[in-house]
C-alpha positions as CSV (number, residue, x, y, z in Angstrom):
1,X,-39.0,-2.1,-30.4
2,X,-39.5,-3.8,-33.6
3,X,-42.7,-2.3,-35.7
4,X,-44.7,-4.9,-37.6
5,X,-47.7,-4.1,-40.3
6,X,-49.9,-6.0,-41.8
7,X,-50.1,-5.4,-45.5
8,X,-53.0,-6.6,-47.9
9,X,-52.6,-6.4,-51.9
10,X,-56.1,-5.4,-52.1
11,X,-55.5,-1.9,-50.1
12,X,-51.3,-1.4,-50.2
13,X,-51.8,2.3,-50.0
14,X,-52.7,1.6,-46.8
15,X,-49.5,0.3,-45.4
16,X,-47.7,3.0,-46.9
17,X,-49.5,5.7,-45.0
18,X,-49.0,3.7,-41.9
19,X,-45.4,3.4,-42.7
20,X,-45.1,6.9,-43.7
21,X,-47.1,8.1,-40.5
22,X,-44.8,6.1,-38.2
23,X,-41.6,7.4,-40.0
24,X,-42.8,11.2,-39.6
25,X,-42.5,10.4,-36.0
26,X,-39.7,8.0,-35.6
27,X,-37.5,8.1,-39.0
28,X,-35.0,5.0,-37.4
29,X,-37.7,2.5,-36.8
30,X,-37.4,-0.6,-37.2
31,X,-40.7,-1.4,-39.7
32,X,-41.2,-4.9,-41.3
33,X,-44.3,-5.5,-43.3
34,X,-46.0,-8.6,-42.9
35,X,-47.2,-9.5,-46.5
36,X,-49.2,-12.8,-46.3
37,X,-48.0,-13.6,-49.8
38,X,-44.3,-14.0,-48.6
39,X,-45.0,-16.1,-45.5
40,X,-46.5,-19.0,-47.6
41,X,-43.2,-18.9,-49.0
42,X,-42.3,-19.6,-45.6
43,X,-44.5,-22.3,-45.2
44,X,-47.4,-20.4,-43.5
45,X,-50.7,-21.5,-44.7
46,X,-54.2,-20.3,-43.9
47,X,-57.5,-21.2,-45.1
48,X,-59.6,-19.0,-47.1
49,X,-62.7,-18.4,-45.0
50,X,-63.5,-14.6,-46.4
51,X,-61.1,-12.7,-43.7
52,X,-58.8,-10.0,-44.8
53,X,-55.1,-10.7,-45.2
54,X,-53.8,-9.1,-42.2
55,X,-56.6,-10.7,-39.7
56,X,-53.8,-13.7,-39.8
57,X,-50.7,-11.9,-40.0
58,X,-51.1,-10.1,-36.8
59,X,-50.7,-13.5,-34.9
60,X,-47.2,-14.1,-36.6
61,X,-45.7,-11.3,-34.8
62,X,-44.1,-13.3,-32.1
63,X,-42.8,-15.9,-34.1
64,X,-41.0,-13.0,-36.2
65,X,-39.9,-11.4,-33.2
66,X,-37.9,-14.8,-32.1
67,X,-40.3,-14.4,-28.9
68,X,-38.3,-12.0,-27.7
69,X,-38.6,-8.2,-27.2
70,X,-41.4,-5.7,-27.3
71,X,-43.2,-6.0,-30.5
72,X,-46.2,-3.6,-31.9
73,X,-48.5,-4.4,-34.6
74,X,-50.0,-1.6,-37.0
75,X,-52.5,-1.3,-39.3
76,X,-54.5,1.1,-41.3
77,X,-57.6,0.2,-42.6
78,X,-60.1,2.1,-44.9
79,X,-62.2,2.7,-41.3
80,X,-59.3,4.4,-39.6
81,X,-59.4,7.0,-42.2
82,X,-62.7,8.3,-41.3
83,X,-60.7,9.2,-38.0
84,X,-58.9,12.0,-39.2
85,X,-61.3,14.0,-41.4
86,X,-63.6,16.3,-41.1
């Protein structure tokens, strides 16, 4: 299964604890982050309406999976750490 997060510049600790998280688990997996920046380079354009980076990342996940295969998209948001304190 191929492992996808969504990154944002504005939070990229975040992606690292997800990464690190998944790896703890699963050291092999396959993890690709989705950085927004590098899919304009691809051609991928959004407009700016006020929505965090990864809001449109999530929806490339097929296209970067060729359509094919079991996919999973991750991220880790300043709310999710609420989830695991005290």
């Amino acid at each position: 299964m191929k492992i996808f997060i969504g990154h944002d510049r504005q939070i990229p600790e975040n992606t690292d604890v997800c990464e690190k998280s998944i790896r703890k688990y699963e050291p092999g997996a396959n993890i690709t982050r989705i950085d927004i920046s590098e899919m304009w380079e691809r051609g991928y354009n959004r407009k700016e309406d006020g929505s965090t980076e990864f809001t449109y990342t999530r929806f490339l996940v097929p296209m970067l999976s060729g359509y094919q295969g079991l996919s999973l998209f991750c991220v880790f948001g300043n709310q999710e750490r609420g989830l695991f304190t005290k």
